[in-house]
One Martini backbone bead per residue (centre of mass of N, CA, C, O) as a GRO file, in nm:
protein
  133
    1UNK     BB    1   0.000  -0.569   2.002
    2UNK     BB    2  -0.223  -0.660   1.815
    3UNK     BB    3  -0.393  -0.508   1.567
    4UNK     BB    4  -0.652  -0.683   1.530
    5UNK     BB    5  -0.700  -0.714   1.834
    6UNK     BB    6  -0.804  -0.439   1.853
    7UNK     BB    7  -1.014  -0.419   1.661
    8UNK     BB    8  -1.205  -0.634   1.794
    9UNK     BB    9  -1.282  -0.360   2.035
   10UNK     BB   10  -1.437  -0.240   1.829
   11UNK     BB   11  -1.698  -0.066   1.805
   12UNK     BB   12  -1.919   0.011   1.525
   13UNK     BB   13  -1.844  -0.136   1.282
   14UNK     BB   14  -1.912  -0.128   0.924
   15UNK     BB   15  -1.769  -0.404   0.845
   16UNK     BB   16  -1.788  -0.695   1.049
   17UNK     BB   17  -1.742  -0.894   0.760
   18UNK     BB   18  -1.461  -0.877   0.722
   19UNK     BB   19  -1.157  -0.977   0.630
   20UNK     BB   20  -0.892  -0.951   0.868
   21UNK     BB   21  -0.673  -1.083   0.731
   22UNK     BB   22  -0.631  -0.929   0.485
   23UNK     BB   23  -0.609  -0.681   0.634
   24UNK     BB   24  -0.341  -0.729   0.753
   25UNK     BB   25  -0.179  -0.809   0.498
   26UNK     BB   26  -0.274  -0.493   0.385
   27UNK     BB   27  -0.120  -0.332   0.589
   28UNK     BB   28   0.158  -0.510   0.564
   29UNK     BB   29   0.208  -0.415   0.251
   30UNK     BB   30   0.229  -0.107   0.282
   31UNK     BB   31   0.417  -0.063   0.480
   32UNK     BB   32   0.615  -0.150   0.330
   33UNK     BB   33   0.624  -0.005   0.081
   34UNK     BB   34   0.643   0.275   0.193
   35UNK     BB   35   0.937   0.213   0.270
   36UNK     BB   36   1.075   0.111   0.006
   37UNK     BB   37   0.986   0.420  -0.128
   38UNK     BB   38   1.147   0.589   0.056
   39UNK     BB   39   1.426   0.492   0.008
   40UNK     BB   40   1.417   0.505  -0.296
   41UNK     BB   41   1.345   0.832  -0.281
   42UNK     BB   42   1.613   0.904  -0.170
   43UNK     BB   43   1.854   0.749  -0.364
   44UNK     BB   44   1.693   0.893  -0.656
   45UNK     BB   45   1.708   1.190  -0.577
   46UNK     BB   46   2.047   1.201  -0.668
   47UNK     BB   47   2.014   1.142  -0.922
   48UNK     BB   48   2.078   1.146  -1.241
   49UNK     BB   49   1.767   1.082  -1.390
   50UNK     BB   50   1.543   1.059  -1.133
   51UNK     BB   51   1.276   1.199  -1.056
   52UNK     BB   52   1.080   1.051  -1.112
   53UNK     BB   53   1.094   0.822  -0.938
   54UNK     BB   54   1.133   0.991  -0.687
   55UNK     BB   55   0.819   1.069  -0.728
   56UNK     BB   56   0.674   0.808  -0.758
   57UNK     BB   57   0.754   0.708  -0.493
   58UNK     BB   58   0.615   0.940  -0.292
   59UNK     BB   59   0.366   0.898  -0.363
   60UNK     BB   60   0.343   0.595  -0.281
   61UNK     BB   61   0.394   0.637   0.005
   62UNK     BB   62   0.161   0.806   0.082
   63UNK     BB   63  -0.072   0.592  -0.043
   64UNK     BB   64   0.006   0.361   0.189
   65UNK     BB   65  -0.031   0.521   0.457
   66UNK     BB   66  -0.335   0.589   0.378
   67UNK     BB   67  -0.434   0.330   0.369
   68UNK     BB   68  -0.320   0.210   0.626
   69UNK     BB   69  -0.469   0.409   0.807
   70UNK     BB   70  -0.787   0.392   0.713
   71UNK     BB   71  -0.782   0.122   0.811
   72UNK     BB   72  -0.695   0.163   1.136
   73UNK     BB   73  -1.051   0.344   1.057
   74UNK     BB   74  -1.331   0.214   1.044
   75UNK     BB   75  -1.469   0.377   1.105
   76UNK     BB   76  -1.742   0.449   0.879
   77UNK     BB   77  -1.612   0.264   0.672
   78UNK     BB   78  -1.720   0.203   0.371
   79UNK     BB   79  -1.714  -0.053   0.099
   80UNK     BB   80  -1.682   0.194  -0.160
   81UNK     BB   81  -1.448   0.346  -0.001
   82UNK     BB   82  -1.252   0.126   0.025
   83UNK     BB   83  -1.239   0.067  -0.298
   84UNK     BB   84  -1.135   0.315  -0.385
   85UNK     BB   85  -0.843   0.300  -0.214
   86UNK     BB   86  -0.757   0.077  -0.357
   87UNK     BB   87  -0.741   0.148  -0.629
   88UNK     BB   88  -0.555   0.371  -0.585
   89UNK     BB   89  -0.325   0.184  -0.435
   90UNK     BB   90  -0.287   0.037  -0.737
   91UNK     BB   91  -0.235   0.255  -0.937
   92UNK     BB   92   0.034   0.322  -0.805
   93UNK     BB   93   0.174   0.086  -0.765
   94UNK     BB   94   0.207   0.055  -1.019
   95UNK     BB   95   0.343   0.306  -1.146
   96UNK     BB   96   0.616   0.232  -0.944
   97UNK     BB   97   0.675  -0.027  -1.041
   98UNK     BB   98   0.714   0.076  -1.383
   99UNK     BB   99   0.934   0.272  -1.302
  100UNK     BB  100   1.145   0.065  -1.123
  101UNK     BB  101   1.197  -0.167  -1.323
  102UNK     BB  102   1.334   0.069  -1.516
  103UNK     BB  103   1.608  -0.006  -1.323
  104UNK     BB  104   1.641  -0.310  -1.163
  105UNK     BB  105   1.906  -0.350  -1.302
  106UNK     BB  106   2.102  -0.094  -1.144
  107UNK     BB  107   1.897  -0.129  -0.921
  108UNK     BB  108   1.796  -0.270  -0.602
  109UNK     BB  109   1.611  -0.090  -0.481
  110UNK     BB  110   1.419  -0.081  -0.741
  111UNK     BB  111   1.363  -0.399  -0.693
  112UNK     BB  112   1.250  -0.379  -0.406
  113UNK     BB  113   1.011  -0.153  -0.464
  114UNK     BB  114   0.865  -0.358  -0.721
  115UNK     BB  115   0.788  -0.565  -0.520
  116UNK     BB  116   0.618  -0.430  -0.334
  117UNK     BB  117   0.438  -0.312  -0.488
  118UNK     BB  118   0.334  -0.591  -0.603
  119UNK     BB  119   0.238  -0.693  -0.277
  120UNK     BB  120   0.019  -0.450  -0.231
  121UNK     BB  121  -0.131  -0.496  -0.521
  122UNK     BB  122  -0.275  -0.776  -0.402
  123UNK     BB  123  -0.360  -0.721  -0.127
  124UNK     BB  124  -0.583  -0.503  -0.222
  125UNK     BB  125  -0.711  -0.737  -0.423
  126UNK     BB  126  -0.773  -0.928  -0.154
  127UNK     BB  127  -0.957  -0.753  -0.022
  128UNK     BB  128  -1.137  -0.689  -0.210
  129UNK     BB  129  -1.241  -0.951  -0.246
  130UNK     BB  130  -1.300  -1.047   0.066
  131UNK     BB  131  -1.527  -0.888   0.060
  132UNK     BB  132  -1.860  -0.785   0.104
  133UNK     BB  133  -2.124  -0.729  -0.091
   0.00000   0.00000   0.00000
């Protein structure tokens, strides 16, 4: 079953003028992001000089799970809070980009890591235009 499609059965959403393709967009790049992000601090935990990364990696897949969880709970959710909450895994997800940038000639999953996140940091611009002011 699409995650949509459940959603459009959900009484009472509180921000029911949603741009739901948006959304489901930037769930689709969270995930994608948290998966990318864990990998990477997995990979970049055991190198030596590498533990910045690996802890912006952790942080940021911990707020891409968290972004992600919170649009599939809209219930609740107003519009202020939603955009707050997209600035912040955006700017997390900014810092693990430059971050993981600063590796990407060396190692294919920094650079795998800092293309998700900037993937991620999109699709969270494109659904905060999307929602209805």
């Amino acid at each position: 079953m699409q995650t949509m499609d459940m959603m459009k059965t959900m009484d009472g959403m509180s921000m029911p003028d949603m741009d739901m393709k948006a959304m489901e967009a930037c769930i689709e790049a969270c995930s994608a992001c948290l998966q990318a992000c864990t990998m990477c601090a997995d990979q970049m935990a055991g190198m030596a000089g590498m533990g910045m990364c690996a802890g912006i990696c952790m942080n940021c897949a911990d707020m891409c799970d968290t972004m992600m969880r919170a649009m599939l709970r809209p219930m609740g959710m107003t519009s202020m809070l939603m955009q707050t909450m997209l600035q912040a895994c955006m700017a997390m997800c900014e810092a693990c980009m430059t971050e993981c940038r600063t590796h990407a000639e060396e190692s294919e999953t920094c650079r795998m890591c800092a293309d998700a996140c900037e993937t991620c940091m999109r699709a969270c611009h494109d659904l905060m235009e999307a929602m209805p002011a």
